[in-house]
C-alpha positions, 0 to 999 in steps of 0.5 A: 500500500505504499504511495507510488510517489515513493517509489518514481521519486528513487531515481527521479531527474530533472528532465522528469521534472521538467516533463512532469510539469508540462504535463501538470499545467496542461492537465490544469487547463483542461481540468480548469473549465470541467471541474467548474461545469461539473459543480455547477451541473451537481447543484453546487457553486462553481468554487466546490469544483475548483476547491476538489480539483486542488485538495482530492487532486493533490491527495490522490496524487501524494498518496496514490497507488498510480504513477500517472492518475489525475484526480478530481470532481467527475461527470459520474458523480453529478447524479448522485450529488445533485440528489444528495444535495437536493434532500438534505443540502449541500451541509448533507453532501459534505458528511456523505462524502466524509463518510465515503471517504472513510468507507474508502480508507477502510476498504484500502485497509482491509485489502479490498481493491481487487474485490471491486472488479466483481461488480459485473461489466455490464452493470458498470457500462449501464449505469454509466450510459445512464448517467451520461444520458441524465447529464446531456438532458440536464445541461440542455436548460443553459444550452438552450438558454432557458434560464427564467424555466423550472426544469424538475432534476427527474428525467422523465419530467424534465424532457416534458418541460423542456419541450413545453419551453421551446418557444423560449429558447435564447438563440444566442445562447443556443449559438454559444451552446453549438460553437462551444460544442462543435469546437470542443469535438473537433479540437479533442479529436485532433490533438487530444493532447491540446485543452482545447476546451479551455480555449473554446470556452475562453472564446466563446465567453470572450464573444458574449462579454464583447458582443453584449449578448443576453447570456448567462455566465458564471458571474450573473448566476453564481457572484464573483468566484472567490480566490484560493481556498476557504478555511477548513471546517467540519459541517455539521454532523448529527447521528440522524443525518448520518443513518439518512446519508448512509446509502449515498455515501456508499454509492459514492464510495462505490463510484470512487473506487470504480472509476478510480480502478477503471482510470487506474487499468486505462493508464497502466496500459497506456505506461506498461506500469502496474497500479496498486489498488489497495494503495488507490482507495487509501488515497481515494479515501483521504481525498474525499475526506479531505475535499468536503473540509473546504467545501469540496465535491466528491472526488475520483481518478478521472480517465480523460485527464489521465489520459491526457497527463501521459500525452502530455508527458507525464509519468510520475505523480509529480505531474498531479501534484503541480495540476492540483497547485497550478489550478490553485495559482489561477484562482488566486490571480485569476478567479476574476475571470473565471465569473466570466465563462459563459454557462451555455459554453459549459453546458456545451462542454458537460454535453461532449462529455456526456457523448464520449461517457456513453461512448456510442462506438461500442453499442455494436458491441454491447448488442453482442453480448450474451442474452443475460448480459444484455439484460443486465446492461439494459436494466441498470440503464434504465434504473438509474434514467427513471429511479436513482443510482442507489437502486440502480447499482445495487439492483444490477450488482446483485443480479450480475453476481446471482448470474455469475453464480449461477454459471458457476464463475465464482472467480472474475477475469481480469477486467479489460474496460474500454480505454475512455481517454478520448474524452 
């Protein structure tokens, strides 16, 4: 369970360092817009992203088992954190993450990194096609510049609502919304290396601020962005509110060990090195912990800025370590700015996002699964679109382990996820 960074700093160089480094601020450019987007969609203020990009992306890096991981606020959390804030507010998701980071450090103590791979593949890629599916719907409110419309958080009601607002749409928001896509897209698949995002959202709000355009931004929605980190403090905690949080938390201990394990494998192979598990849900652990002390998200390994740390160059957790301390360098000199991103060009982003979350290359694929699995990927999806994650994770999980049972595989292969990092 010893951190990886021990082991890269033996026989580390400056040329790593310098290399390291590159790869950190690129990282940070391209974490920068996303980690705002992604609070925002969750129900939280956009300073929560910011705030979990530092503190669990530093931690994750310092303690993790990775060379290479990259940690922060993820798209797959914004289901469950927009629920958990809606019951019990935003004081709620602060103890819930607590206690997933603790369910965390105890299953990294206890050895538990490898039983995560039991959780049957099609569970994983369902609930994660739903949750793309939810996040594309829930940004089309600022795409389409809907901002005076009450769109209800439930799927099945929101597409209604949506449809009944048509006749308001803001087509200069929509038109932002377009660009912001269109170029995010291309940019990615041209040079996957570039934080493309960051200048295509740049643009795009530097256009509404000079043109004048009746668009929101972050600063006409939310306030000015406040610079570097609030003082730690623990939120409020009663025994009540821990019995009602418990199952959240869970599922959020759960989604983090997943992706974290899932951004772990993607960046093994892309290095020809090994993570260590245990080691990863110990860093996990600590990270959420630590993340909702400032007023943080949820945090996890990410798969697409992994991927982008190793195109970048970085091999070491050095290249996590400066992200995490650069996106803090921005927001002391730079929060300013940040109030004027355009909330139809993060909207567009967390919809790309979403596109390549559900990765609809490998729908051939998945119709090739054995008639069971195919039922499983289907059941999970369609929980998670109509009920909520916690019944669609366990309900998928259970059943996917009563079939594994019952074809008598009581031992799992070695995982082989698909390689997401095209995001």
């Amino acid at each position: 369970m010893k951190p990886k960074l021990l082991t890269t700093l033996r026989d580390y160089t400056w040329r790593g360092f310098a290399a390291d480094s590159l790869a950190g601020v690129t990282v940070a450019l391209v974490a920068l817009p996303l980690s705002i987007a992604i609070a925002i969609a969750s129900g939280a203020d956009p300073k929560a992203g910011l705030v979990t990009a530092i503190v669990a992306g530093f931690l994750i890096s310092l303690l993790g088992g990775s060379r290479v991981q990259i940690g922060g606020p993820t798209g797959a959390f914004i289901v469950i954190v927009y629920d958990v804030i809606q019951q019990h507010g935003f004081n709620g998701l602060l103890v819930a993450t607590m206690m997933a980071g603790l369910i965390l450090v105890i299953g990294g103590l206890l050895r538990a990194g490898r039983l995560i791979s039991l959780v049957p593949e099609p569970v994983i890629e369902g609930f994660t096609v739903g949750i793309a599916l939810i996040i594309a719907v829930s940004q089309l409110k600022d795409l389409l510049g809907l901002s005076a419309t009450t769109v209800p958080a439930d799927l099945v009601e929101a597409v209604p609502a949506l449809w009944a607002a048509r006749d308001a749409v803001n087509p200069a928001a929509l038109g932002v919304g377009l660009f912001s896509i269109a170029g995010i897209a291309l940019l990615r698949r041209l040079a996957p290396w570039f934080p493309g995002s960051l200048l295509i959202i740049a643009a795009a709000s530097t256009a509404v601020a000079l043109l004048v355009l009746p668009v929101d931004t972050i600063q006409s929605r939310f306030g000015a962005l406040p610079a570097g980190l609030p003082i730690p403090a623990l939120p409020e905690i009663n025994i009540q509110l821990v019995g009602e949080l418990l199952p959240s938390a869970f599922v959020i201990a759960f989604l983090a060990g997943v992706e974290s394990l899932l951004s772990a494998i993607v960046a093994d192979r892309m290095i020809g090195a090994a993570h260590r598990s245990n080691a990863e849900l110990l860093a996990q652990g600590a990270a959420n912990i630590a993340s909702p002390l400032f007023g943080g998200l949820p945090a996890t390994g990410a798969i697409a800025r992994t991927a982008t740390n190793v195109r970048a160059g970085g091999r070491t957790p050095v290249a996590g370590i400066v992200h995490a301390l650069v996106i803090l360098f921005i927001t002391l000199v730079a929060s300013r700015l940040a109030g004027y991103l355009a909330m139809p060009a993060l909207a567009g982003l967390l919809i790309v996002t979403a596109w390549i979350m559900s990765e609809p290359a490998r729908w051939r694929e998945r119709m090739r699964l054995q008639r069971v699995d195919r039922a499983l990927l289907f059941l999970t999806m369609i929980l998670t679109v109509v009920t909520d994650l916690t019944i669609a994770i366990a309900v998928g999980t259970i059943a996917g382990l009563a079939m594994r049972l019952r074809r008598r595989k009581i031992q799992p292969e070695d995982w082989s996820p698909s390689d997401r990092s095209e995001l």
